[in-house]
Backbone bond lengths (Angstrom), bond angles and torsions (degrees), N, CA, C in turn:
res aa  C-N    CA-C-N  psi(-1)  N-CA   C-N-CA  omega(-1)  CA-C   N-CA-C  phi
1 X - - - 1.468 - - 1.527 108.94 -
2 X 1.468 91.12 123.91 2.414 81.27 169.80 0.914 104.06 -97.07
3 X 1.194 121.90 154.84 1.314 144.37 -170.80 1.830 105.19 -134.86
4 X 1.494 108.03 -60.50 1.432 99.07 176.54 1.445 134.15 -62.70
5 X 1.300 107.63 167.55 1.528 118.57 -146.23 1.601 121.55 -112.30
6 X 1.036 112.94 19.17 1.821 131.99 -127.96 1.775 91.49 -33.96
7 X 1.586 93.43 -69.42 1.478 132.78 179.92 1.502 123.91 -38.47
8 X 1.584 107.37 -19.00 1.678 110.25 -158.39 1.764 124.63 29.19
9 X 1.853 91.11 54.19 1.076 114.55 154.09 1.471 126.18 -84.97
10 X 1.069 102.26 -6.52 2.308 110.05 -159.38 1.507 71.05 -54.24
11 X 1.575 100.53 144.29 1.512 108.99 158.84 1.515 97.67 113.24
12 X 1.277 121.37 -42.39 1.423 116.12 -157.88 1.704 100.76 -94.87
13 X 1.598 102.20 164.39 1.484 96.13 -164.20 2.061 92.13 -138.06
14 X 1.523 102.31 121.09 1.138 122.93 -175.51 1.486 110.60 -84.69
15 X 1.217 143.60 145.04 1.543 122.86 164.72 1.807 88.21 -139.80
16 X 0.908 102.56 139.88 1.846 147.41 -168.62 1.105 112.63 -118.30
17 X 1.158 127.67 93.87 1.755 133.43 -178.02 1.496 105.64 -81.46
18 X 1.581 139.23 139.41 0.879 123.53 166.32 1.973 107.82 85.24
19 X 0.444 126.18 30.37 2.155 140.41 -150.16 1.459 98.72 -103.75
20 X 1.523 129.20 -32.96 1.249 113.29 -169.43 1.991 121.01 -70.40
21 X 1.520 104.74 -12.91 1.599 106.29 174.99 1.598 104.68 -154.75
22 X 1.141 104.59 174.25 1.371 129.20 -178.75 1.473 119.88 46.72
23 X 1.362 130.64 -122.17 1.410 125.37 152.10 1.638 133.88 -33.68
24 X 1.612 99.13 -56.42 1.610 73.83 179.33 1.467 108.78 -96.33
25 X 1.426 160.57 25.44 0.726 155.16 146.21 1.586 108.74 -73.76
26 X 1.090 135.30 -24.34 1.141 129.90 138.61 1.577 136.90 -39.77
27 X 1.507 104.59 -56.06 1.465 113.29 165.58 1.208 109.94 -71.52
28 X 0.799 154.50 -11.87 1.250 151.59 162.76 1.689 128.66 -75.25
29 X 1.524 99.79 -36.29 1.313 112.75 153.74 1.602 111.54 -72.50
30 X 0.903 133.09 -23.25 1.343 120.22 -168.79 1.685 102.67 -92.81
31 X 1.722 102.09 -42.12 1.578 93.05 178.15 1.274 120.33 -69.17
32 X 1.404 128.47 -6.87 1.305 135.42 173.47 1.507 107.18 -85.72
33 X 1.248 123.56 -24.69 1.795 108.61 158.89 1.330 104.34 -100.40
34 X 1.160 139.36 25.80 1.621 125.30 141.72 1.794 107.14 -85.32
35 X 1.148 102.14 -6.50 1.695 117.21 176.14 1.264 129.90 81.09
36 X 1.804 102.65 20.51 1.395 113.62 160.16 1.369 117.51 -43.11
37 X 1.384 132.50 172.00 1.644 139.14 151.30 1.486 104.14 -96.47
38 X 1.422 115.11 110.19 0.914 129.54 177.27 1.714 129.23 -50.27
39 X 1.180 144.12 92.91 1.682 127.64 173.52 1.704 101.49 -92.36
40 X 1.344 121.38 127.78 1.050 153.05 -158.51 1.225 121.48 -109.73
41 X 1.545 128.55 88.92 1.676 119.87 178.08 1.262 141.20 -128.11
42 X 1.057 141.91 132.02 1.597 127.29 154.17 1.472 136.94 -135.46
43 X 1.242 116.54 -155.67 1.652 100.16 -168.34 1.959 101.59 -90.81
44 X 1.300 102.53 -36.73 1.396 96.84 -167.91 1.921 113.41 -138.97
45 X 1.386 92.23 -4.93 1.881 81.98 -163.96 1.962 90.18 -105.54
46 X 1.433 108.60 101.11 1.590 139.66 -178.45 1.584 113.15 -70.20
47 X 1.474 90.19 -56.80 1.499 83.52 174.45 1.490 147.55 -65.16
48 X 1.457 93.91 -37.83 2.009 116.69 149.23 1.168 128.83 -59.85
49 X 1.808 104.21 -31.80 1.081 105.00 174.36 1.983 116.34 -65.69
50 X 1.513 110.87 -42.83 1.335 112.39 -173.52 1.900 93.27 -71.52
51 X 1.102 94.24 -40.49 1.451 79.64 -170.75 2.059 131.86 -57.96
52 X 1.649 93.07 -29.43 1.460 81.58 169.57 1.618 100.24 -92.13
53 X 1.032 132.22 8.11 1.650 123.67 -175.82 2.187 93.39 -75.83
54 X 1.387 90.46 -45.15 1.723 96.63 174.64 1.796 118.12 -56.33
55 X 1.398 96.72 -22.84 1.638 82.13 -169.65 2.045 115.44 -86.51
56 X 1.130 96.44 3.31 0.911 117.93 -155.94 1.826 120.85 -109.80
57 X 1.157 128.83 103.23 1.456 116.09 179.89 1.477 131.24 -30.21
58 X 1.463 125.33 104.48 1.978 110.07 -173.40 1.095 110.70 66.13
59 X 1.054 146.67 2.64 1.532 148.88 160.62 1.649 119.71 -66.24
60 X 0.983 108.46 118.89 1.390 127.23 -169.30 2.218 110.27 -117.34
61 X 1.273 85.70 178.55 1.739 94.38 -160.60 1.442 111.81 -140.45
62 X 1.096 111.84 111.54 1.597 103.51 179.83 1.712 108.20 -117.01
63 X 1.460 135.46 143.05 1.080 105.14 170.49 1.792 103.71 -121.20
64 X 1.329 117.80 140.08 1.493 131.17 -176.96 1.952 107.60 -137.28
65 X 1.539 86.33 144.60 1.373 97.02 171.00 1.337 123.92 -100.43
66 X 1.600 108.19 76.97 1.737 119.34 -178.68 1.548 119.91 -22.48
67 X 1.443 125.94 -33.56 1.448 137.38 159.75 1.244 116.65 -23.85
68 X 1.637 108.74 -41.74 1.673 114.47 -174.48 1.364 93.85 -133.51
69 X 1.560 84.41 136.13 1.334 102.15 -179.54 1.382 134.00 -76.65
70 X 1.429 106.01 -7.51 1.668 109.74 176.66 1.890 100.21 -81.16
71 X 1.566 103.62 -26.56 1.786 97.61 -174.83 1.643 95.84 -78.82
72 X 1.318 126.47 -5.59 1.165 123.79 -174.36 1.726 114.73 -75.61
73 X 1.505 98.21 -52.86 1.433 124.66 170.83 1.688 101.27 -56.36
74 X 0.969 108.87 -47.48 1.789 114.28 -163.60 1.835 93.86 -66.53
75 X 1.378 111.79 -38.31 1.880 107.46 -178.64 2.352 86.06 -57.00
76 X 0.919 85.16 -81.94 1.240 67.84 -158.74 1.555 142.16 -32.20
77 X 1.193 91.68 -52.37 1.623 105.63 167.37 1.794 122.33 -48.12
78 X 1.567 113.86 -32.23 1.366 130.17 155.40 1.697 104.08 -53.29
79 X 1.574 93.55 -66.25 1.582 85.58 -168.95 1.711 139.01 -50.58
80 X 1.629 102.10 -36.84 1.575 119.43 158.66 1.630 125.59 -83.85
81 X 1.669 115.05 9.69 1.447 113.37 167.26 1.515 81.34 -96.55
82 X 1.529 150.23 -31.08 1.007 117.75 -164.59 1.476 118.09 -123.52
83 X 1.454 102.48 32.43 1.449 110.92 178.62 1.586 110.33 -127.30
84 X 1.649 91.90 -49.54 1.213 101.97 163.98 1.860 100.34 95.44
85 X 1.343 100.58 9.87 1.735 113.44 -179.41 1.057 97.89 -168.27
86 X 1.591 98.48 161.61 1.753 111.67 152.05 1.561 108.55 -143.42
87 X 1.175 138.40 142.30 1.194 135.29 166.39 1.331 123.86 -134.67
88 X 1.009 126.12 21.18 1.660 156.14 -162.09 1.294 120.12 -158.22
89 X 0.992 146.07 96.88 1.483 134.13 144.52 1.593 117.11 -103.35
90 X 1.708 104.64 130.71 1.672 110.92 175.46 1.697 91.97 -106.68
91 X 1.414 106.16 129.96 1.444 121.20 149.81 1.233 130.19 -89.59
92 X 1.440 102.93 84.92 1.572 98.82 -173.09 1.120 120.39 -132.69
93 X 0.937 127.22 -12.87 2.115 125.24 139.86 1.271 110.58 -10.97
94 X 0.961 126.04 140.82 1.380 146.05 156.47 1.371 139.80 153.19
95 X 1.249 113.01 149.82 1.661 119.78 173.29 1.048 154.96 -122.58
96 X 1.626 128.53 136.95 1.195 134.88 -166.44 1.523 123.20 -63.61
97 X 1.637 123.99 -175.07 0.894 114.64 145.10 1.508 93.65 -160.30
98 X 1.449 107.23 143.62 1.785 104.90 -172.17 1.467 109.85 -130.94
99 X 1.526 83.98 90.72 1.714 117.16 168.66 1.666 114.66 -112.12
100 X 0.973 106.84 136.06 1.810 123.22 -166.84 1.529 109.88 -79.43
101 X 1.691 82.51 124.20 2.152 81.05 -156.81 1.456 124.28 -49.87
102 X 1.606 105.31 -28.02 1.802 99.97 167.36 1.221 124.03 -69.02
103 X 1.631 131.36 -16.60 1.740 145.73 175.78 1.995 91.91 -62.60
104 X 1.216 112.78 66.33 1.046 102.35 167.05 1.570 130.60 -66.63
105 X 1.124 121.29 -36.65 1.639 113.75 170.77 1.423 121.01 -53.63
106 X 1.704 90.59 -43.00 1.751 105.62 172.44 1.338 94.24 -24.51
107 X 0.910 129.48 -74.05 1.506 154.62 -154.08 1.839 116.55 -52.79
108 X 1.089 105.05 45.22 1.694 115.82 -155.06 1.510 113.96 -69.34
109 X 1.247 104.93 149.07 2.155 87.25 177.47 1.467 101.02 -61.81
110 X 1.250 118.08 -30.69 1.727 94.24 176.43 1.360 134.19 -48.29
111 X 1.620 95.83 -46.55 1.780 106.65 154.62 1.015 131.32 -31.59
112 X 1.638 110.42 -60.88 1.313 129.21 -167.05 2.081 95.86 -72.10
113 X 0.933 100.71 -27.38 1.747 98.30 -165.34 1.544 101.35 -91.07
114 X 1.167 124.24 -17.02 1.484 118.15 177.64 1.726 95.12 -83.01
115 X 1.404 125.62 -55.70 1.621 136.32 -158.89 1.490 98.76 -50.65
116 X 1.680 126.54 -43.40 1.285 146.52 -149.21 1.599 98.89 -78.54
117 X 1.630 98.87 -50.32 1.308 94.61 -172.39 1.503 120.05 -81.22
118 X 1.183 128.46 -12.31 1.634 151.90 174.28 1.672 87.12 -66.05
119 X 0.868 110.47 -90.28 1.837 145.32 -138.08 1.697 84.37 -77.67
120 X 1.052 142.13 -58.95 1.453 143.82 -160.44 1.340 101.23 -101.73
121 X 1.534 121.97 -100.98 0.845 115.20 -173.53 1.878 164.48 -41.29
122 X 1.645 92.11 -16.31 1.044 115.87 -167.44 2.010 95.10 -97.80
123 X 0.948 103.61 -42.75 1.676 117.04 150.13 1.585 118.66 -27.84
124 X 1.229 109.04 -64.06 1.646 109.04 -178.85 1.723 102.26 -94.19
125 X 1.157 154.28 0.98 1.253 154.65 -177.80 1.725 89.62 -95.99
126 X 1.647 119.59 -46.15 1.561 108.40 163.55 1.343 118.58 -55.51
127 X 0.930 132.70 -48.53 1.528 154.81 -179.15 1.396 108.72 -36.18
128 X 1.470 100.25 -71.65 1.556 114.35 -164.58 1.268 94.30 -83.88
129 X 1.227 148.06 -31.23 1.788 147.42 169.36 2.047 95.65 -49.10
130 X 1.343 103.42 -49.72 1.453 92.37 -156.43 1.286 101.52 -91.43
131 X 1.813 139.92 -19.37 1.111 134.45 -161.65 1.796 120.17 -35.54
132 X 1.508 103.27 -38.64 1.537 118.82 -156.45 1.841 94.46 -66.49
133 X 1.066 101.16 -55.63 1.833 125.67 177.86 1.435 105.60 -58.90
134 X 1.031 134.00 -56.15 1.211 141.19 -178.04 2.180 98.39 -46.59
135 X 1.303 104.40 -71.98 1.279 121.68 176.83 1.553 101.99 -53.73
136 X 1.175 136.87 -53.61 1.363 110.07 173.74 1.557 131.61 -73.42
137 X 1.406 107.71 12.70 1.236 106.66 175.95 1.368 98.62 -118.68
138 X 1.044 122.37 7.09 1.798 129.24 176.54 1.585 102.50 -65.10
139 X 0.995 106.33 168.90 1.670 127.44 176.36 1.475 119.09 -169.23
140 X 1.137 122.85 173.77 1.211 119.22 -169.22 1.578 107.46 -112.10
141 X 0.625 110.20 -9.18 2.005 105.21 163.31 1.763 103.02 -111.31
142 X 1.351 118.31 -13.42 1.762 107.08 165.39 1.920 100.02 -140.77
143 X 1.118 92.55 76.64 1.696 94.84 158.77 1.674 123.16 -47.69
144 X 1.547 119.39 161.65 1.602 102.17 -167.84 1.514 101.89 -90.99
145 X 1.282 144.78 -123.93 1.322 138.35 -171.65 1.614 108.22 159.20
146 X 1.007 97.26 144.54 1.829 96.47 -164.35 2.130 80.37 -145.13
147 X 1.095 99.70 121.61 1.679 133.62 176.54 1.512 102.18 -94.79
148 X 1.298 124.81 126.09 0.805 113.63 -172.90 2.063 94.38 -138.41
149 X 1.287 127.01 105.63 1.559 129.22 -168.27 1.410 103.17 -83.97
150 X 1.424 107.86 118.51 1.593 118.10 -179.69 1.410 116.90 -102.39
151 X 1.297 120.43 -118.17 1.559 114.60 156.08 1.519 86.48 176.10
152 X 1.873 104.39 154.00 1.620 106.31 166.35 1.357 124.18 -56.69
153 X 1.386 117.44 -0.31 1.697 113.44 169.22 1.473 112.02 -75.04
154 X 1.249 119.63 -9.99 1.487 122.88 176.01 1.192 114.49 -98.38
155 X 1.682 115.72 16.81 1.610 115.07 178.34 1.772 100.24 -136.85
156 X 1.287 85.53 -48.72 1.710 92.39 161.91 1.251 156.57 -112.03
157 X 1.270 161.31 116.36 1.272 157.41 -76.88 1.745 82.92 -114.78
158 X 1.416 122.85 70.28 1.642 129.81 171.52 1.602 90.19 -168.84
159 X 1.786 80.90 171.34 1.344 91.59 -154.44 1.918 97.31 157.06
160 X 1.421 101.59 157.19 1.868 117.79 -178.54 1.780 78.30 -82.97
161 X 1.263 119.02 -43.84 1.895 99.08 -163.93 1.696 110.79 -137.74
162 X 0.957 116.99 -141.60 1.251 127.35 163.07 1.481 132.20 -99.42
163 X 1.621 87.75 -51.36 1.449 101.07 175.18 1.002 99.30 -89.30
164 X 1.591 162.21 -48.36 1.746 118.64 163.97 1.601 114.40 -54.90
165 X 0.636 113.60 -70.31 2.149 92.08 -179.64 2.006 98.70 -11.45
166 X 1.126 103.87 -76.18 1.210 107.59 177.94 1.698 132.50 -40.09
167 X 1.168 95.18 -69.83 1.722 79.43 142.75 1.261 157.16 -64.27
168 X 1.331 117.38 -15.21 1.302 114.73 155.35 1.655 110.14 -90.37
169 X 0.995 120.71 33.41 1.795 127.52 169.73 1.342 83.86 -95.67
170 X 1.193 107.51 -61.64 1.205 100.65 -149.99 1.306 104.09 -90.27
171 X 0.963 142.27 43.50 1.803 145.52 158.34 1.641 94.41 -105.31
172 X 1.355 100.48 -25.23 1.873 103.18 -153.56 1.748 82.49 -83.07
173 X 1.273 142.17 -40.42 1.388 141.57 -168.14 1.519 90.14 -80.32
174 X 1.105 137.94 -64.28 1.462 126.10 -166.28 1.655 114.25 -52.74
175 X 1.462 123.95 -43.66 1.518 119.85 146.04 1.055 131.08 -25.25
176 X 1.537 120.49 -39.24 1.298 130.09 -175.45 1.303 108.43 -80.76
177 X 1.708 127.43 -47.59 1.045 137.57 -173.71 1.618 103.26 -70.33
178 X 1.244 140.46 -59.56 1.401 135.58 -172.46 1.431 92.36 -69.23
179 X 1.251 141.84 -20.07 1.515 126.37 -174.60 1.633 84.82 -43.33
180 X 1.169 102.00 -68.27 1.816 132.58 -159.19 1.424 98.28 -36.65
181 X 1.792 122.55 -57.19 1.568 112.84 -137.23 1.383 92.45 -126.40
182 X 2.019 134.15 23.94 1.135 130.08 135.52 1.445 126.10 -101.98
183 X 1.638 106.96 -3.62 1.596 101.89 -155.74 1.860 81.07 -76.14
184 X 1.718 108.04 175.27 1.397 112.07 -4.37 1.524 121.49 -82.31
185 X 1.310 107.75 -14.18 1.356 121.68 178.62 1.374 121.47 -37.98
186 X 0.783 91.90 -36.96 2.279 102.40 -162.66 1.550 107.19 -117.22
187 X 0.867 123.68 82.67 1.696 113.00 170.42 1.446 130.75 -66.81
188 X 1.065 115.34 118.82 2.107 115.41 -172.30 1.450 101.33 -110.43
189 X 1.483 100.75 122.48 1.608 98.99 157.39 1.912 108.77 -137.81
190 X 1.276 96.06 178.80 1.771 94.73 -179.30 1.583 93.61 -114.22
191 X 1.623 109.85 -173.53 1.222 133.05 175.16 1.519 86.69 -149.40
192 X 1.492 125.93 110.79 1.051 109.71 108.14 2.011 162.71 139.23
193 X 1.252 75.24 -159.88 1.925 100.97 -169.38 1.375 113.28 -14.76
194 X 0.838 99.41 132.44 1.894 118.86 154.74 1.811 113.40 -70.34
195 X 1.328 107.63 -148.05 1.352 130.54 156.82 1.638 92.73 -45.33
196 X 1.740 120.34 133.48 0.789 109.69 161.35 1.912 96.63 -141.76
197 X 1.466 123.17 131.88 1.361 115.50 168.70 1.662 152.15 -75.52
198 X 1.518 97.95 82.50 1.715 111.16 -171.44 1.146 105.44 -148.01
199 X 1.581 119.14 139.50 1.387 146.39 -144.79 1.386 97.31 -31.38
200 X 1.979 132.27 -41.49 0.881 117.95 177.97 1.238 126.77 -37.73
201 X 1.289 110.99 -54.11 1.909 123.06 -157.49 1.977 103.30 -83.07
202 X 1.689 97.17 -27.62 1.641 70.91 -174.17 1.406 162.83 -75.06
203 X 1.720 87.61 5.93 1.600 102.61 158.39 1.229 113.76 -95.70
204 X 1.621 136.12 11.15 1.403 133.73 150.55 1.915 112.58 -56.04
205 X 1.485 109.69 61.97 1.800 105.04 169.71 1.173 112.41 -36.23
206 X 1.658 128.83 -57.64 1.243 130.86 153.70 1.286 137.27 25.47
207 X 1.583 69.70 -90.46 1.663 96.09 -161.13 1.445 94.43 -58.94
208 X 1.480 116.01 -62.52 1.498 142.94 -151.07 1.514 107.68 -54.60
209 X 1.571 92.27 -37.30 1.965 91.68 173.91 1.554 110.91 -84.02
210 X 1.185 113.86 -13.41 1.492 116.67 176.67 1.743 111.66 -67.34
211 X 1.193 102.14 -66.09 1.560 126.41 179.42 1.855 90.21 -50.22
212 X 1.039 120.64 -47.47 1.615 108.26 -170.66 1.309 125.64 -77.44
213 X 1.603 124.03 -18.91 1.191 156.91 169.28 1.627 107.74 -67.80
214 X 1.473 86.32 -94.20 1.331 105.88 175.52 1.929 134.37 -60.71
215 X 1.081 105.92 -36.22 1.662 114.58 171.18 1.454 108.99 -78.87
216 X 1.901 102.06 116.38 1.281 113.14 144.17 1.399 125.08 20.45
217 X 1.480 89.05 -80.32 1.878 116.83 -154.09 1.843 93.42 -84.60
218 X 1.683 125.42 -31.56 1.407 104.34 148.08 1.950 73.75 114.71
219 X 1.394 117.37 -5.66 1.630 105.04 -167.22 1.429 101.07 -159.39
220 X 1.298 107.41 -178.89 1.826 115.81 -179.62 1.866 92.88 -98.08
221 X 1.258 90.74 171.59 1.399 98.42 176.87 1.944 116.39 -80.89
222 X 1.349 92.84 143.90 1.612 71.52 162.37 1.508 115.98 -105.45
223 X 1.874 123.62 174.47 1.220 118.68 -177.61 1.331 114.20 -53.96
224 X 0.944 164.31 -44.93 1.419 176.51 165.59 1.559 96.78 -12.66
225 X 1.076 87.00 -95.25 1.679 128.08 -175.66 2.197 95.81 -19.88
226 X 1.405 92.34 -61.75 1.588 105.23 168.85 1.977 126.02 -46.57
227 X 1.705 85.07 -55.55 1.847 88.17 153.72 1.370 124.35 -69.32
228 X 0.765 113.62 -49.16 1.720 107.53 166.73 1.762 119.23 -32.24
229 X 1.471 109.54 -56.05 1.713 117.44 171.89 1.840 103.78 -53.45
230 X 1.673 102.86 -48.65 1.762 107.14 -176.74 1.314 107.50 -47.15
231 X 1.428 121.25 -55.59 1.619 153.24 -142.06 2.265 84.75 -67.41
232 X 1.597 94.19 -56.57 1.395 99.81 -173.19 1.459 126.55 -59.65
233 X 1.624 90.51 -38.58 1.558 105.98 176.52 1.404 127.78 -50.61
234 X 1.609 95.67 -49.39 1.807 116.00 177.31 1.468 106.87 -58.05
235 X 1.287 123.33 -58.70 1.326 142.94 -178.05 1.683 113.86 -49.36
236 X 0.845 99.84 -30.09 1.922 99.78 175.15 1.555 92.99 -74.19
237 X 1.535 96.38 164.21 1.033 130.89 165.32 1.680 121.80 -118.11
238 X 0.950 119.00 10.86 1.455 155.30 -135.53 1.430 118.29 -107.30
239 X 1.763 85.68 -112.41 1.278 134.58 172.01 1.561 112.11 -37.51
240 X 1.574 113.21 105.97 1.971 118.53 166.91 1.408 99.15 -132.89
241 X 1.520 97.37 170.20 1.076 107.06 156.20 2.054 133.47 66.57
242 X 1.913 91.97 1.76 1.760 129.43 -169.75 1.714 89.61 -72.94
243 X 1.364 110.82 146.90 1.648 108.91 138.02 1.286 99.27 -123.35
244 X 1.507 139.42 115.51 1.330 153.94 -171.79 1.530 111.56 -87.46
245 X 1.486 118.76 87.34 1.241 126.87 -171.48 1.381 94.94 -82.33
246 X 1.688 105.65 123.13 1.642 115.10 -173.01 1.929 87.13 -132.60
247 X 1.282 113.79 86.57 1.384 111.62 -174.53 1.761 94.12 -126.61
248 X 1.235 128.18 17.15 1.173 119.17 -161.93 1.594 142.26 55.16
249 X 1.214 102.62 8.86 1.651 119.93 160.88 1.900 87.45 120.25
């Protein structure tokens, strides 16, 4: 259970899409020892989900299928009947698909229309659900902050497909654009990630010999390391409008 306060956050209420593994269950652990109140979500894994909502002070669990946008609207609206705030939102749900960028048919509008609505859309339907909340919990020495997790396929020509590269471009431009047309109230930034190590990636051989070869740092990131950039992001008073390429050089 946390209890401490480092941050003189007690009071404030974080929500973490996607929280039960890898990345955001990380951020979520981490914003819960800066002493946020944790809101806790995902599309399907219930039992992890209640279970880290328990480890946690006031932390609660909702589960929604970001795909549709009324379960999208419904996370939020859950989250402020039972918080009664928001001053944080992490966007970090989302999904791949790993088709080989020359398999162009692979590449179907269905693809493209499921990735869009995960990765994009379900992103700004949080957004515009929470804007009102977000702004009333704003202030002028701690503005609220909306995290938004991208990946280096949205900066660099890689990626599991096409259409995620593509969608996370375009999450990484919509950051840029609400930097613009919420500040100062609302701060937006991205993260992001390269290679990162959780159950997802570790049958990517791939990737793993790539990142060890080729990366700088000699490895993929681990989740931590990723909350730590989140942890920083929230914590400014500052910082809009960033996409924080954490790919290891």
């Amino acid at each position: 259970m946390v209890l401490s306060d480092p941050e003189g956050n007690r009071n404030r209420v974080a929500l973490v899409t996607g929280s039960t593994s890898g990345i955001g269950k990380a951020i979520a652990e981490k914003l819960a020892s800066d002493g946020f109140t944790i809101a806790d979500h995902s599309r399907s894994s219930v039992d992890e989900g209640n279970s880290l909502a328990t480890s946690h002070l006031n932390a609660t669990y909702t589960q929604a299928d970001l795909s549709d946008q009324e379960q999208a609207k419904y996370l939020i609206a859950e989250v402020l009947s039972k918080h009664g705030r928001l001053d944080v939102l992490v966007n970090n749900a989302g999904i791949n698909a790993l088709i080989p960028h020359g398999e162009l048919k692979e590449a179907s509008p269905d693809v493209w229309r499921k990735l869009y609505e995960v990765n994009v859309i379900a992103p700004w339907v949080l957004i515009s659900e929470s804007e009102q909340a977000l702004r009333e919990a704003s202030n002028k020495n701690q503005p609220s902050c909306i995290v938004n997790i991208s990946s280096h396929a949205g900066v660099r020509p890689k990626g599991g497909s096409i259409p995620y590269a593509a969608s996370k471009a375009a999450l990484n431009h919509v950051t840029k654009l609400l930097a613009l047309s919420l500040s100062p109230a609302i701060r937006v930034n991205a993260i992001a990630p390269g290679l990162v190590d959780t159950p997802m990636t570790e049958s990517r051989t791939a990737a793993q010999e790539l990142w060890k070869d080729k990366s700088p740092m000699g490895r993929g990131a681990k989740p931590d390391e990723i909350a730590h950039t989140a942890s920083m992001l929230v914590s400014s008073s500052y910082l809009t409008g960033e996409i924080i390429l954490s790919d290891g050089g």
